[in-house]
C-alpha positions as CSV (number, residue, x, y, z in Angstrom):
1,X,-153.5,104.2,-9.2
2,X,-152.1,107.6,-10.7
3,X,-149.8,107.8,-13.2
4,X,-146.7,108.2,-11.7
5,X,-147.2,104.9,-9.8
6,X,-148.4,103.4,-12.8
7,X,-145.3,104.5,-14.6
8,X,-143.3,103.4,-12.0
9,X,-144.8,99.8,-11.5
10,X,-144.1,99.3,-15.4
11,X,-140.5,100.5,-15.2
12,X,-140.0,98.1,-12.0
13,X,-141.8,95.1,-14.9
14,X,-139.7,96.2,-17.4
15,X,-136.3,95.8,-14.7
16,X,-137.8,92.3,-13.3
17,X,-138.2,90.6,-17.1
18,X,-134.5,91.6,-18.2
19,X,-132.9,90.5,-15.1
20,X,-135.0,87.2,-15.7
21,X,-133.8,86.8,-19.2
22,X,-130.5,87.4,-17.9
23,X,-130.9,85.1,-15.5
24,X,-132.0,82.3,-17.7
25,X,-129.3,83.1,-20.3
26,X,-126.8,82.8,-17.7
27,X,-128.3,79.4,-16.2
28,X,-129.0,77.6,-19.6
29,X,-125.5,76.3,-20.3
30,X,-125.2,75.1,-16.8
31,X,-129.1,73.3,-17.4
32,X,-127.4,72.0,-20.9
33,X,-124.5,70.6,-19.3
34,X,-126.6,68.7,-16.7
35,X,-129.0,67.4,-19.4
36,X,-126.3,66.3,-22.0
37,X,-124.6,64.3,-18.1
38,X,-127.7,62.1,-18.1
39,X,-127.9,61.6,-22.0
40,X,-126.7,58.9,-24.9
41,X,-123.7,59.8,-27.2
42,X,-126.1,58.8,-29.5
43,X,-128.2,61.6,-28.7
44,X,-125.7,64.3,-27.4
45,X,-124.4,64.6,-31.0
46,X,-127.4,64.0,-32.7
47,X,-128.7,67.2,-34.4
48,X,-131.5,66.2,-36.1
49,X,-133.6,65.4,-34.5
50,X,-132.0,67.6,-31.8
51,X,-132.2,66.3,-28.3
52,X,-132.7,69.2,-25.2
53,X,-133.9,66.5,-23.2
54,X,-133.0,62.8,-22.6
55,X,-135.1,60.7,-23.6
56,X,-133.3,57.9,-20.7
57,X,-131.6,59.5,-18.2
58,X,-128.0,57.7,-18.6
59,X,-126.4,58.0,-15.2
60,X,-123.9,55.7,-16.4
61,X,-121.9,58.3,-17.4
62,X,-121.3,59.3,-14.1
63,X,-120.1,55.7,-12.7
64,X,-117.9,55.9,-15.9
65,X,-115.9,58.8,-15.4
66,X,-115.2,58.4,-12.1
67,X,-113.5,54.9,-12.7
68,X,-111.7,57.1,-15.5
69,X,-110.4,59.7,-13.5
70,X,-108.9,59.5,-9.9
71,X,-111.4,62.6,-8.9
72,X,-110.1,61.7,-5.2
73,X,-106.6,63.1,-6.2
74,X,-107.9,65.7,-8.4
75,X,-110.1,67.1,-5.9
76,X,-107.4,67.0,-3.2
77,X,-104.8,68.9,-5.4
78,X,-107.2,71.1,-6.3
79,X,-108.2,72.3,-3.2
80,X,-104.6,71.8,-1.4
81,X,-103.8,74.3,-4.3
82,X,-107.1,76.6,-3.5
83,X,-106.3,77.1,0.2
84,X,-102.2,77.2,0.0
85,X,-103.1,79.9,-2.7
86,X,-105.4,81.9,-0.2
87,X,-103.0,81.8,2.3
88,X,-99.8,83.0,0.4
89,X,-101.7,85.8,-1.4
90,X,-104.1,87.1,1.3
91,X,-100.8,87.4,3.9
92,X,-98.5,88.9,1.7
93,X,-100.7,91.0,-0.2
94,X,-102.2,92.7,3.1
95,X,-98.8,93.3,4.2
96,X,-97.5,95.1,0.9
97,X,-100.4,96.6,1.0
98,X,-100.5,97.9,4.1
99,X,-96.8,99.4,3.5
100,X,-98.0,100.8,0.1
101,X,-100.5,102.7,2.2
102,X,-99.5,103.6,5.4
103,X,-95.6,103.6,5.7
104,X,-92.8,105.6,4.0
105,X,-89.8,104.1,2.6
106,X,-87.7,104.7,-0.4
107,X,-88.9,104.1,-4.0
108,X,-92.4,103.4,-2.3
109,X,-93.9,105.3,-5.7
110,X,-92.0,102.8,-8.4
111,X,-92.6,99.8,-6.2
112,X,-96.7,100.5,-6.2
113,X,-96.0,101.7,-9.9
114,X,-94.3,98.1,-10.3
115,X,-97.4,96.3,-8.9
116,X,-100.1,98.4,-11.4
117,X,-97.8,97.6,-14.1
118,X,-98.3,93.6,-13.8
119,X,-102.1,94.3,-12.9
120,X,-102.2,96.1,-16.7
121,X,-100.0,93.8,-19.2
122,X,-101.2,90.0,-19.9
123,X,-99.7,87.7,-17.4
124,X,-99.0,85.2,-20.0
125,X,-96.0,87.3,-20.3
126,X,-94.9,86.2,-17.3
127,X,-95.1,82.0,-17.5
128,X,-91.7,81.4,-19.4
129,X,-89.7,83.2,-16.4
130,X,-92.0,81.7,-14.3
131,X,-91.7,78.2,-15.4
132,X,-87.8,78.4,-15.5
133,X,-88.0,79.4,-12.1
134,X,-90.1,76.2,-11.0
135,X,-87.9,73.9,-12.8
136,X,-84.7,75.3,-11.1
137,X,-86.4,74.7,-8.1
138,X,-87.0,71.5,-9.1
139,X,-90.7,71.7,-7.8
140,X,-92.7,70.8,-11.3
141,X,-95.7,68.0,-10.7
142,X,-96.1,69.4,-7.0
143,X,-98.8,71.4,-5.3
144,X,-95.9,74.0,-4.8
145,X,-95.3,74.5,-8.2
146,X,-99.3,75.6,-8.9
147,X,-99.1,78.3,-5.9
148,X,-95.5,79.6,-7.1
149,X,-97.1,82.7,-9.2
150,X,-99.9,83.6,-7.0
151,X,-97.8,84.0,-4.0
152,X,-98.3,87.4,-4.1
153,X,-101.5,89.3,-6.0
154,X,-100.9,92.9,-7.5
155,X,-104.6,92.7,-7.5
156,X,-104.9,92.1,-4.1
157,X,-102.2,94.6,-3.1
158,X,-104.3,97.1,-5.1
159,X,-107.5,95.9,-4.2
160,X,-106.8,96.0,0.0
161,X,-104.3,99.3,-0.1
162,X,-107.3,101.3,-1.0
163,X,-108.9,99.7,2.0
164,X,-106.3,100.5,4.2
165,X,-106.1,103.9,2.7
166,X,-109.4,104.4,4.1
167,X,-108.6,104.3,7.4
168,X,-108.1,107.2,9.7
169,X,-104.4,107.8,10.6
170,X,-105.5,108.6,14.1
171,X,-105.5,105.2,14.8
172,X,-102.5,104.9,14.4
173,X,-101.1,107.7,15.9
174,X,-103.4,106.2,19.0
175,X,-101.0,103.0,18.8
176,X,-97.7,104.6,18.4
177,X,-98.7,106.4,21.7
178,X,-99.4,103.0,23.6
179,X,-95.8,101.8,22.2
180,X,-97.3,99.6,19.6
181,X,-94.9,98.6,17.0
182,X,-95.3,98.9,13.7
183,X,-96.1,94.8,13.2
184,X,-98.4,95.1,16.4
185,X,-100.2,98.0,15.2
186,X,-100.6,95.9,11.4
187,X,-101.8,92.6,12.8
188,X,-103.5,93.6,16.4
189,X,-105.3,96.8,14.9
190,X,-105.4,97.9,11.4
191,X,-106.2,94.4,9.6
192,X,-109.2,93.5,11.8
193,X,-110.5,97.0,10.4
194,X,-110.2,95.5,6.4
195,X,-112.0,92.2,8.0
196,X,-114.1,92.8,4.5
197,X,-111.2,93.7,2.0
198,X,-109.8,90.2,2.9
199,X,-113.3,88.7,2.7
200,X,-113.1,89.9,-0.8
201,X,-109.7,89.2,-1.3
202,X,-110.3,85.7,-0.7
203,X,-113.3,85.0,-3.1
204,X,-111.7,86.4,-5.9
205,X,-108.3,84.5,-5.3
206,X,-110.8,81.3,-4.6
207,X,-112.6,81.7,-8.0
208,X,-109.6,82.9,-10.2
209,X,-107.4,80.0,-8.9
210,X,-110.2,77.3,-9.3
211,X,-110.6,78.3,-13.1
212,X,-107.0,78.5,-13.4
213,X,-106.1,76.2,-16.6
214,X,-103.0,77.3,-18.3
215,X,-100.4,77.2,-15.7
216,X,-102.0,74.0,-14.4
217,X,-101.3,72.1,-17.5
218,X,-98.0,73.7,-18.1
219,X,-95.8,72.9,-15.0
220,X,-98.1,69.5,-13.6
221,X,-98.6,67.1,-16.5
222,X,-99.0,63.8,-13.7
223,X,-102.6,63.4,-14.7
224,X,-102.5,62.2,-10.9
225,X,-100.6,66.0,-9.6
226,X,-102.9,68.3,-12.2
227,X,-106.0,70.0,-11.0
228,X,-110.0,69.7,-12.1
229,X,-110.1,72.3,-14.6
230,X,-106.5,70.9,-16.3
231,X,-108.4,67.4,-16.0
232,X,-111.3,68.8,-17.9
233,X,-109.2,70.1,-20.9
234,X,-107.7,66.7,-21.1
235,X,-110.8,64.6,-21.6
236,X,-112.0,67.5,-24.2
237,X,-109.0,67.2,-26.4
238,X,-109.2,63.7,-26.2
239,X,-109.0,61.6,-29.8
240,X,-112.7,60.5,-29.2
241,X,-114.7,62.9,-27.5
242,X,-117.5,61.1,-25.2
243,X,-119.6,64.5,-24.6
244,X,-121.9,63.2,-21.8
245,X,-119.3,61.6,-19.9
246,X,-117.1,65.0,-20.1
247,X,-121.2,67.1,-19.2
248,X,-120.7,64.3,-16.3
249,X,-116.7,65.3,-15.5
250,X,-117.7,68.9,-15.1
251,X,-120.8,68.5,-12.9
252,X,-119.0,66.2,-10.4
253,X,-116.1,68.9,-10.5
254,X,-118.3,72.0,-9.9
255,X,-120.0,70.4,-7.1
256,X,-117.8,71.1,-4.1
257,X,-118.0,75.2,-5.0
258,X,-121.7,74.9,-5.0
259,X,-121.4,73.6,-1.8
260,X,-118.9,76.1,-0.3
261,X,-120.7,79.2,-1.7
262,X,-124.4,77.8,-0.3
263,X,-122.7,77.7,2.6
264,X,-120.6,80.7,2.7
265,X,-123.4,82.6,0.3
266,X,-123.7,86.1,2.5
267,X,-119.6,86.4,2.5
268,X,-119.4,86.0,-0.9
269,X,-121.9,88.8,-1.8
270,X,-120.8,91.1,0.7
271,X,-117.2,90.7,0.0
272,X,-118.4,91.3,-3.8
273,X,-120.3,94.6,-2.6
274,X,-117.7,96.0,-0.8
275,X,-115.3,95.2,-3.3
276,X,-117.5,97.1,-5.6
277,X,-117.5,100.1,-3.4
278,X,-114.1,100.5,-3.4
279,X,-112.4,100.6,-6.6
């Protein structure tokens, strides 16, 4: 072995032992939260000695907080509010976006400008007009009233407009010819072609809405019309704090993702990639 491919095979150790620490930093809270499920109160607060492991594994807890909470109707609002969400934002998103990047029209500039500025302030700045709005619709406590502010996504205007941006106008010019109009030409032609920008799209609205927790609380305070994450922050501001069952809440909530990305694992690291690629 030379040098060079000696340098080289200790660079590529180097790489392999930080992505591992990495990987174990990023994996030990969800290992503690597991471990503190299947443990005592007793030993979940108890700091000396400290406890990593249970010394009985207390599945209890489990049985416990399921007769609790009605995880039936949380999970059901939850992903009611996950796949309305998708919907609403993927649609309308890919259609602003496609106007942002292929059509002309009057104050096209300030009406993209518009959509960067709500991508760069905080949108907490936006939940008292929002919630106003909800209660004059009278739609507080519903599924409706979780979807109301992602109906549309300035990030996912942004995100697919540079997508569509990337397209070759000849395309288009191609469909015109054939006497396509301009809806035809969106739907039958020029989404297919952003088949990953949507892919993307729809992790990223998946993920941000399941950890949504503020506007979940705010505008759905039926414990049985509130989501998982809102139910979480319940039981941890609770009086009395029982810390294994509340290790035991969050595994059963986390479970039905684990699922969905073991099963849709390859879309969700391409639509991450090509995300990636493009902004």
């Amino acid at each position: 072995m030379n040098k060079k491919t000696k340098k080289i095979g200790e660079g590529h150790l180097a790489v392999y032992i930080i992505l591992i620490l990495g990987m174990v930093i990023m994996l030990l809270p969800f290992i503690w939260m597991v471990l503190t499920s299947l443990k005592s109160q007793t030993e979940a607060t108890s700091m000396n000695p400290f406890h990593f492991f249970p010394t009985n594994l207390e599945f209890v807890n489990y049985s416990n907080v399921i007769k609790k909470n009605n995880f039936l109707a949380l999970y059901w609002n939850t992903f009611s509010f996950i796949a309305l969400r998708l919907f609403f934002s993927v649609t309308f998103s890919a259609m602003a976006a496609y106007a942002f990047a292929r059509l002309e029209f009057p104050g096209k500039k300030l009406g993209f400008s518009l959509v960067l500025f709500q991508m760069m302030v905080p949108p907490q700045i936006f939940t008292i007009p929002q919630y106003l709005m909800v209660d004059r619709l009278q739609i507080r406590n519903t599924v409706l009233a979780l979807v109301f502010p992602g109906v549309v996504s300035a990030f996912g205007t942004f995100l697919l407009r540079q997508f569509f941006m990337g397209l070759p106008k000849e395309l288009e010019e191609s469909a015109k010819l054939d006497g396509c109009s301009v809806g035809r030409t969106f739907f039958s032609i020029m989404l297919p072609l952003v088949k990953s920008g949507l892919v993307a799209l729809g992790i990223f609205t998946a993920l941000f809405a399941f950890k949504d927790l503020m506007w979940s609380m705010i505008v759905n305070t039926d414990l049985n019309k509130t989501t998982l994450s809102a139910a979480l922050a319940r039981l941890a501001n609770a009086n009395t704090v029982n810390y294994p069952e509340l290790m035991a809440a969050a595994v059963i909530s986390i479970i039905p993702m684990i699922v969905l990305y073991f099963i849709f694992q390859k879309q969700f690291i391409e639509g991450i990639a090509t995300s990636g690629s493009k902004l």
